[in-house]
mmCIF file of the N, C-alpha and C atoms, coordinates in Angstrom:
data_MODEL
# 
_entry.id   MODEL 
# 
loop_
_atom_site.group_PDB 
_atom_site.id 
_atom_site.type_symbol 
_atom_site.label_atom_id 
_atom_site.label_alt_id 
_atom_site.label_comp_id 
_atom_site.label_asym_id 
_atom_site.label_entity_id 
_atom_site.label_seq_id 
_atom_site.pdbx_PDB_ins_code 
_atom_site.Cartn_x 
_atom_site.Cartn_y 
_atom_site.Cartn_z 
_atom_site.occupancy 
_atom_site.B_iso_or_equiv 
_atom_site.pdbx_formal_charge 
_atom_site.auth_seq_id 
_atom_site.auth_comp_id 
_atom_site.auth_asym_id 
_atom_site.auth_atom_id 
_atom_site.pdbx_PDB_model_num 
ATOM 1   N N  . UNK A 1 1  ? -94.297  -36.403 -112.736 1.00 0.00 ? 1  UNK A N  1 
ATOM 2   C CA . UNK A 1 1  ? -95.265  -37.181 -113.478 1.00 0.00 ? 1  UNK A CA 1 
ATOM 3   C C  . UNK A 1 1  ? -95.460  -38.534 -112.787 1.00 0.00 ? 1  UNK A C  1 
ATOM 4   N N  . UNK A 1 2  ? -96.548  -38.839 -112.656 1.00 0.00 ? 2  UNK A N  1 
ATOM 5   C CA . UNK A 1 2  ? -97.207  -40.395 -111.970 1.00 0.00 ? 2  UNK A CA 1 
ATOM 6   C C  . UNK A 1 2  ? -96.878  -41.406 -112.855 1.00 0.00 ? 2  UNK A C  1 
ATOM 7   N N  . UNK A 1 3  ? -96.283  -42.494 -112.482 1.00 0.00 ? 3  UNK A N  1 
ATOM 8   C CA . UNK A 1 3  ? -96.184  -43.755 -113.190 1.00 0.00 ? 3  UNK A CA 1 
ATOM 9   C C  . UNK A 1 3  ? -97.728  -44.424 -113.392 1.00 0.00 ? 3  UNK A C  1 
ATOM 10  N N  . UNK A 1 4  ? -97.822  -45.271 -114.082 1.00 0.00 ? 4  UNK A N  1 
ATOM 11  C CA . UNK A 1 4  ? -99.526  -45.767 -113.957 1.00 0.00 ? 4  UNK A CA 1 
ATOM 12  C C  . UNK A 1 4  ? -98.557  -46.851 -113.380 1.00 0.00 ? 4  UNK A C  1 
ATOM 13  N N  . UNK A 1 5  ? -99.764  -47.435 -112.456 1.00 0.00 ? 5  UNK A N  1 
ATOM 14  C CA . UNK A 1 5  ? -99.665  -48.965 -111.918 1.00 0.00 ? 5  UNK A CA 1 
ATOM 15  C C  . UNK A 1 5  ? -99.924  -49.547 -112.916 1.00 0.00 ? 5  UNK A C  1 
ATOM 16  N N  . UNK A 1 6  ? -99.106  -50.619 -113.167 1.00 0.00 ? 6  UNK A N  1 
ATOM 17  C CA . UNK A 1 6  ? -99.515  -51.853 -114.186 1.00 0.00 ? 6  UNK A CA 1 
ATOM 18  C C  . UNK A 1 6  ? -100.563 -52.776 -113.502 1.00 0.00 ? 6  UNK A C  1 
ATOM 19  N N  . UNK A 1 7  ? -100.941 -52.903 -112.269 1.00 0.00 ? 7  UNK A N  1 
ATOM 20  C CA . UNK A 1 7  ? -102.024 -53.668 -111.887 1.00 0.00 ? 7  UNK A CA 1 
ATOM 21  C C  . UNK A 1 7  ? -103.296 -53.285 -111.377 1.00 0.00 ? 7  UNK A C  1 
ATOM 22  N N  . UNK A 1 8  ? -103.818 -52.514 -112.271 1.00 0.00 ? 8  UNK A N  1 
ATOM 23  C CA . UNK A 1 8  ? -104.669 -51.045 -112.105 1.00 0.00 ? 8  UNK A CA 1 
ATOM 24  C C  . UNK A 1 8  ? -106.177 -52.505 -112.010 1.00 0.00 ? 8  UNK A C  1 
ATOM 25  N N  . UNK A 1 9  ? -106.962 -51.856 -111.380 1.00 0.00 ? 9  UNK A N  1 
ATOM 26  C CA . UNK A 1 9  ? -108.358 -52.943 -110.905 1.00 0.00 ? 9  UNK A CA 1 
ATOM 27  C C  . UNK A 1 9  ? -108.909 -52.755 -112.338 1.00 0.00 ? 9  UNK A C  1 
ATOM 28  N N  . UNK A 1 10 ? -109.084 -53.976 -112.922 1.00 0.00 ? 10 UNK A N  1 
ATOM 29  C CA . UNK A 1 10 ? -110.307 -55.084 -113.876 1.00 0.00 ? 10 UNK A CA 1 
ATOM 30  C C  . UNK A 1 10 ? -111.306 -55.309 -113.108 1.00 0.00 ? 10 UNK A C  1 
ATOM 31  N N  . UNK A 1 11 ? -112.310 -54.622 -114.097 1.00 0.00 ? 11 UNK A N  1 
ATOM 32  C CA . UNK A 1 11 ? -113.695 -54.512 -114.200 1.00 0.00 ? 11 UNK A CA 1 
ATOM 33  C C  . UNK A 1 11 ? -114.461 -56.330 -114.114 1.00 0.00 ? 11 UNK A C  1 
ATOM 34  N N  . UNK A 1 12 ? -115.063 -56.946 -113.278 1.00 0.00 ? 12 UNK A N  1 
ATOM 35  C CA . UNK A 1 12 ? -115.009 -58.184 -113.626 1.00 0.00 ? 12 UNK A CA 1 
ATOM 36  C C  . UNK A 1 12 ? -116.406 -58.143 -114.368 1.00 0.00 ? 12 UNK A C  1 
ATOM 37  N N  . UNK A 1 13 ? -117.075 -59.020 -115.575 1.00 0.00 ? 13 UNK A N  1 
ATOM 38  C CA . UNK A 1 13 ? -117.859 -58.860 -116.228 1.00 0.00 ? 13 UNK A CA 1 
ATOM 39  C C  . UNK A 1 13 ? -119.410 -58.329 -115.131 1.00 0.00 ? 13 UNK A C  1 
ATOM 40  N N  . UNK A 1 14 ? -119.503 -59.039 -114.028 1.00 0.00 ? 14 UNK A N  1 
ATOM 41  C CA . UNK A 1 14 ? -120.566 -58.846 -113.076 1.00 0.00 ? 14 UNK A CA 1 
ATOM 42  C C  . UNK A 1 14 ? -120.772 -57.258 -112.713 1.00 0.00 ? 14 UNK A C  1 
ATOM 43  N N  . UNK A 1 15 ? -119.385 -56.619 -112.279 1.00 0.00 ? 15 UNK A N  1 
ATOM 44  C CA . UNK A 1 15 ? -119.063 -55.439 -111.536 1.00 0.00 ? 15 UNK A CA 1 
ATOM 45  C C  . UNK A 1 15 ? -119.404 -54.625 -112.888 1.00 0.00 ? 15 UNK A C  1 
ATOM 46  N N  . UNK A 1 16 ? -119.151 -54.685 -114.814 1.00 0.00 ? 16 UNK A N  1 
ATOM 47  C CA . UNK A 1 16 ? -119.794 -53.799 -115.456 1.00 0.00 ? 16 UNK A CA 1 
ATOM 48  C C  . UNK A 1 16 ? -120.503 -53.887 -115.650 1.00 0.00 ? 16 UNK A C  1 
ATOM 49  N N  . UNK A 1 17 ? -121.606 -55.250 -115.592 1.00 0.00 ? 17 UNK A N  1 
ATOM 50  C CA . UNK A 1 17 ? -122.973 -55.039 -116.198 1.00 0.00 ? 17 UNK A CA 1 
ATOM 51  C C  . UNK A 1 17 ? -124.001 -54.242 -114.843 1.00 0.00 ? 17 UNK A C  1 
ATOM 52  N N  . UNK A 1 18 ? -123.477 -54.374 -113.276 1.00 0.00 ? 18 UNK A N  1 
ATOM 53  C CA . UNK A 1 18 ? -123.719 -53.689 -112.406 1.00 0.00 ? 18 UNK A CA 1 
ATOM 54  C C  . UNK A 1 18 ? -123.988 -52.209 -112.724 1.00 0.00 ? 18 UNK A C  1 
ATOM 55  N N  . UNK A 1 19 ? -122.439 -51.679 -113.207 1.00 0.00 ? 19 UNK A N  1 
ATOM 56  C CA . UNK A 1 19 ? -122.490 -50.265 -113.566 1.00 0.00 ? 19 UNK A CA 1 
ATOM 57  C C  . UNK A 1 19 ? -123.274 -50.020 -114.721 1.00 0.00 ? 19 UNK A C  1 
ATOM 58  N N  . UNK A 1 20 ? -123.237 -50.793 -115.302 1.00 0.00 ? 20 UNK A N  1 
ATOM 59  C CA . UNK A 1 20 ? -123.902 -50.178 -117.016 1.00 0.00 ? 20 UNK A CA 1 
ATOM 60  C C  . UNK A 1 20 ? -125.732 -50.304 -116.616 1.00 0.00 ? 20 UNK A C  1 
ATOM 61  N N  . UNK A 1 21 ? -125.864 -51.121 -115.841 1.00 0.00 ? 21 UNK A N  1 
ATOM 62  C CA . UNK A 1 21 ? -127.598 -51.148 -115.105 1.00 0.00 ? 21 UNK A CA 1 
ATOM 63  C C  . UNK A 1 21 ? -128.104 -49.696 -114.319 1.00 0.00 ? 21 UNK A C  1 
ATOM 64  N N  . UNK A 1 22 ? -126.798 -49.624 -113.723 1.00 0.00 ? 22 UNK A N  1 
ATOM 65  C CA . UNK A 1 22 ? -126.760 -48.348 -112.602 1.00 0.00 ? 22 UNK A CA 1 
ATOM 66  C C  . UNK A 1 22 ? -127.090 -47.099 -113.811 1.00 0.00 ? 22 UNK A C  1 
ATOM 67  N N  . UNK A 1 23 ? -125.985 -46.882 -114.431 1.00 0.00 ? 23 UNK A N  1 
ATOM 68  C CA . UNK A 1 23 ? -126.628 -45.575 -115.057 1.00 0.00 ? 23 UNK A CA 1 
ATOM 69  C C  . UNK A 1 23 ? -127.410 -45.678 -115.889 1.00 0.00 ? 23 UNK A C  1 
ATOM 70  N N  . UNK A 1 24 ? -127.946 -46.904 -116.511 1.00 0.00 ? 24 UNK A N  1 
ATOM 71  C CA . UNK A 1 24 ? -129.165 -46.579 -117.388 1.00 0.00 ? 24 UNK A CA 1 
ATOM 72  C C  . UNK A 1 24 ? -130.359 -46.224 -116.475 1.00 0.00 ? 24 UNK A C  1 
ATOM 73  N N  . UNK A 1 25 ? -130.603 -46.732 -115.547 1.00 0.00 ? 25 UNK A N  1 
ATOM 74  C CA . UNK A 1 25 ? -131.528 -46.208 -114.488 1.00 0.00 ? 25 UNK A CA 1 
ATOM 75  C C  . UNK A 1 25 ? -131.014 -44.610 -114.244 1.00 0.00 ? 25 UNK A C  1 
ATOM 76  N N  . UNK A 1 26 ? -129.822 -44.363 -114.103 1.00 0.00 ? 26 UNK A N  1 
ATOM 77  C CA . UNK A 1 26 ? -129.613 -42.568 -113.607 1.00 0.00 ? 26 UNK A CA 1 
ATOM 78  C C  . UNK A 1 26 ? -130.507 -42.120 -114.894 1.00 0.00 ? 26 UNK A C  1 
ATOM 79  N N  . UNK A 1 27 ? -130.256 -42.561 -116.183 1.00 0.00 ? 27 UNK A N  1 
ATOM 80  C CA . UNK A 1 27 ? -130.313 -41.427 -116.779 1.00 0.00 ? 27 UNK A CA 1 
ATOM 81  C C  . UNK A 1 27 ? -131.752 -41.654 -117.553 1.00 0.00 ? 27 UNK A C  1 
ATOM 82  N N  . UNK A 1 28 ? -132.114 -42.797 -117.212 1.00 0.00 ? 28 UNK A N  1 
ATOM 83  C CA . UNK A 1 28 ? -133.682 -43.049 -117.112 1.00 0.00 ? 28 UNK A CA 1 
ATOM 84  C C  . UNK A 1 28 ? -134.583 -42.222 -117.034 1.00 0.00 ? 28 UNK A C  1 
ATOM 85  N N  . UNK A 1 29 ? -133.968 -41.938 -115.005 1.00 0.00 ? 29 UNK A N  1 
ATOM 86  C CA . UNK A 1 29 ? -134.484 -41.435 -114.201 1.00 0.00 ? 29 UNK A CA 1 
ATOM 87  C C  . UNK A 1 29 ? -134.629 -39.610 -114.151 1.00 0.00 ? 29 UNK A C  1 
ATOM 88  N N  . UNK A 1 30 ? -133.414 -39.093 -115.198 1.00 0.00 ? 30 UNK A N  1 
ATOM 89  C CA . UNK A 1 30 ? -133.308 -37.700 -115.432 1.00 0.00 ? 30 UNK A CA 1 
ATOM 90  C C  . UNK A 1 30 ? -134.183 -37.676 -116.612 1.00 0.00 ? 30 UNK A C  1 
ATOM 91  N N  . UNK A 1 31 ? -135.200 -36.381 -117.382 1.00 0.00 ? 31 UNK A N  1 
ATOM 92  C CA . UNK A 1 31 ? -135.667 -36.320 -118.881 1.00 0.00 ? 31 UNK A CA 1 
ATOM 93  C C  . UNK A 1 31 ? -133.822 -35.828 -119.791 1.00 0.00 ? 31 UNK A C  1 
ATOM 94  N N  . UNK A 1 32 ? -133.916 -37.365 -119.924 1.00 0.00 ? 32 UNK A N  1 
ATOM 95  C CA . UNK A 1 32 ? -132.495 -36.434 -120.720 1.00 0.00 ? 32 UNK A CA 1 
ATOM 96  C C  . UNK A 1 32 ? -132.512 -36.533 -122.024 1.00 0.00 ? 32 UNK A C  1 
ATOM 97  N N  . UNK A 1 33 ? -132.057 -34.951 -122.698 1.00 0.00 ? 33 UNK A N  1 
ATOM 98  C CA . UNK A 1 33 ? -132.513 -34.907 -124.107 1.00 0.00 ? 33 UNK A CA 1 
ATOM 99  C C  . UNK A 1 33 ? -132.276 -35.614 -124.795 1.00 0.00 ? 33 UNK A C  1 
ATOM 100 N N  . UNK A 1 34 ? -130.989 -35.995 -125.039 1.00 0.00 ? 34 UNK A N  1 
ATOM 101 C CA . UNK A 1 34 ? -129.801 -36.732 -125.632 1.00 0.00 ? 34 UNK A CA 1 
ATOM 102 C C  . UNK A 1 34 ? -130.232 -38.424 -125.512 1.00 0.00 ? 34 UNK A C  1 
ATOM 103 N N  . UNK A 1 35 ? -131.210 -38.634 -126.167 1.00 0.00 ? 35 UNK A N  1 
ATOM 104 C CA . UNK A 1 35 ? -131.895 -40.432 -126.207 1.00 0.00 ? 35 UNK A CA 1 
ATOM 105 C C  . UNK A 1 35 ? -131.153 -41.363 -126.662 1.00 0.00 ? 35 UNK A C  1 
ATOM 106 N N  . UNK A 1 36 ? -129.155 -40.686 -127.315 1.00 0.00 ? 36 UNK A N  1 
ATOM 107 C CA . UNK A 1 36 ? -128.364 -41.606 -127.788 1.00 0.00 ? 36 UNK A CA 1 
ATOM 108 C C  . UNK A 1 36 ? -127.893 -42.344 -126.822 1.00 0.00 ? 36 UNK A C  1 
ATOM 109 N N  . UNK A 1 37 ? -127.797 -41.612 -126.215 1.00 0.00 ? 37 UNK A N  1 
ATOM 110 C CA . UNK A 1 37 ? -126.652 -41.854 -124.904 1.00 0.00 ? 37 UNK A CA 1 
ATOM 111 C C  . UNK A 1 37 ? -127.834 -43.135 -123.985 1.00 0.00 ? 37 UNK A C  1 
ATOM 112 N N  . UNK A 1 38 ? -129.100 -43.278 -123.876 1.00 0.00 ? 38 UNK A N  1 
ATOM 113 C CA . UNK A 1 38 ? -129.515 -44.201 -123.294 1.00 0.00 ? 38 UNK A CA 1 
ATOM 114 C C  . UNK A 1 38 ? -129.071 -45.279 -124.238 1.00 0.00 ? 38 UNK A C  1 
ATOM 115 N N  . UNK A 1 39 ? -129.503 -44.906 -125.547 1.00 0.00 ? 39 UNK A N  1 
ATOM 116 C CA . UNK A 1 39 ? -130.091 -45.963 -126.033 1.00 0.00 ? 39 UNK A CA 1 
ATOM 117 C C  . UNK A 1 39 ? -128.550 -46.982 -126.581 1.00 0.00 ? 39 UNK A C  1 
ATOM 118 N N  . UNK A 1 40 ? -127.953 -45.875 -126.657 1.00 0.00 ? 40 UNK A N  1 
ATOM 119 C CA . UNK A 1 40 ? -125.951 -46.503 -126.766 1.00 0.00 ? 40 UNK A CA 1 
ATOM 120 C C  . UNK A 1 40 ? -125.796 -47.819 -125.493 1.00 0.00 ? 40 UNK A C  1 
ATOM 121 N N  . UNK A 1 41 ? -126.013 -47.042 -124.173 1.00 0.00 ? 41 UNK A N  1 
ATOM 122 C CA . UNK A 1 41 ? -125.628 -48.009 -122.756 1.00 0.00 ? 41 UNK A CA 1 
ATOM 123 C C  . UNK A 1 41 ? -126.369 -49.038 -122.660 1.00 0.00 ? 41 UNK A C  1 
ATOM 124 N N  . UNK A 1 42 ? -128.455 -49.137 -123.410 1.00 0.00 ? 42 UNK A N  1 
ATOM 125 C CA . UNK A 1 42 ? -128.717 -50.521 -123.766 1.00 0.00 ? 42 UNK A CA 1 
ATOM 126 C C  . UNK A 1 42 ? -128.442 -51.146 -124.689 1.00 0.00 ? 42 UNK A C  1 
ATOM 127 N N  . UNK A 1 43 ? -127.405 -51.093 -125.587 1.00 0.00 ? 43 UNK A N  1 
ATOM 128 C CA . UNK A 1 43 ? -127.083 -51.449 -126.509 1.00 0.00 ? 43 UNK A CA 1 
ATOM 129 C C  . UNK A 1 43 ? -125.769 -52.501 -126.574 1.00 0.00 ? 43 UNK A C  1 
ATOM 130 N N  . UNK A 1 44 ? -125.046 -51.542 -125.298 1.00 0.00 ? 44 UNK A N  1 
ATOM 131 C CA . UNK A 1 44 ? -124.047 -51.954 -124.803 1.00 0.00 ? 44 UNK A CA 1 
ATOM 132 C C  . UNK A 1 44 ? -123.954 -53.241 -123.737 1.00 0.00 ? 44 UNK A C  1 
ATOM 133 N N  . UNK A 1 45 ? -125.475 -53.043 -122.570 1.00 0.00 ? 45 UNK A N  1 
ATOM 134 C CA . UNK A 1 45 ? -125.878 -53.314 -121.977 1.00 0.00 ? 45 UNK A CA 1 
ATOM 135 C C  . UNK A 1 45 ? -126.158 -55.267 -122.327 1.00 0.00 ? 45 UNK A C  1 
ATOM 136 N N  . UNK A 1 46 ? -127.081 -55.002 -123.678 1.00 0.00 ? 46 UNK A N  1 
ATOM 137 C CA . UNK A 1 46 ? -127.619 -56.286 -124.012 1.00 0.00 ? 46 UNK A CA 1 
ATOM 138 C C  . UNK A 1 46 ? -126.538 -57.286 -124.900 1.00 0.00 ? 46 UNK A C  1 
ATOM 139 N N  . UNK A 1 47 ? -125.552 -56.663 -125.144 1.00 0.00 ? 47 UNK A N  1 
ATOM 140 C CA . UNK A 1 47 ? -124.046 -57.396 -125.859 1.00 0.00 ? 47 UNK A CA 1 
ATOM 141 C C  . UNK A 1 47 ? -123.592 -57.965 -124.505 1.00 0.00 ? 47 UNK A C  1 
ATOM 142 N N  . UNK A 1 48 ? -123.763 -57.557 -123.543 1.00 0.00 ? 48 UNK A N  1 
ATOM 143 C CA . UNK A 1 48 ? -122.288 -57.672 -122.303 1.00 0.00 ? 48 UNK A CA 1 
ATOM 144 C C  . UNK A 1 48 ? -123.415 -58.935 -121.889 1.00 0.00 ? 48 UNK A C  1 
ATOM 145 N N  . UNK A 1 49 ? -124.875 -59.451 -121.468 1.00 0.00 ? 49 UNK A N  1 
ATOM 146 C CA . UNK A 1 49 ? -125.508 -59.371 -120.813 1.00 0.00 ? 49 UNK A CA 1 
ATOM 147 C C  . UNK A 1 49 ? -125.617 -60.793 -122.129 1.00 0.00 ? 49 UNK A C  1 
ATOM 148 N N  . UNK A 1 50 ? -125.076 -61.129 -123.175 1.00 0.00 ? 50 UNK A N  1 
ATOM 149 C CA . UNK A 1 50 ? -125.804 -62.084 -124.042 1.00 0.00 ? 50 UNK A CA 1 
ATOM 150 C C  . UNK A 1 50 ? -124.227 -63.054 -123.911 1.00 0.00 ? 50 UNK A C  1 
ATOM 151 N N  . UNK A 1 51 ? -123.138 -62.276 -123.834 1.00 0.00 ? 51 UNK A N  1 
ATOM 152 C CA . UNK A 1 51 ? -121.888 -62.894 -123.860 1.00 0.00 ? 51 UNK A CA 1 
ATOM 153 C C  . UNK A 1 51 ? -121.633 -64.044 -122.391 1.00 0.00 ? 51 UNK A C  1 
ATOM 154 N N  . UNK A 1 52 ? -122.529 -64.086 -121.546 1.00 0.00 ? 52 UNK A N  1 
ATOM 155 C CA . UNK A 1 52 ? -122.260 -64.977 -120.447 1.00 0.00 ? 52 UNK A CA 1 
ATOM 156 C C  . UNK A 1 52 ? -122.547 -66.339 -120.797 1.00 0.00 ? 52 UNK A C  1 
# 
């Protein structure tokens, strides 16, 4: 069994609002049925994005 590293890489606020931009564009960009799942990551998106 693997120990976890205790100094496992933090997300710095820049590097998630990066990612959380990135896939709202992926899934933008797919017709995807499931309109929660966008509308969850701008949701998520505009909290992370108001906290600076």
């Amino acid at each position: 069994m693997k120990k976890l590293d205790s100094k496992q890489h933090k997300e710095t606020p820049e590097e998630e609002l990066k990612r959380l931009r990135k896939r709202v564009k992926q899934l933008e960009g797919k017709e995807v049925k499931n309109t929660n799942t966008i509308k969850g990551l701008r949701k998520e998106l505009k909290k992370k994005t108001f906290r600076k």
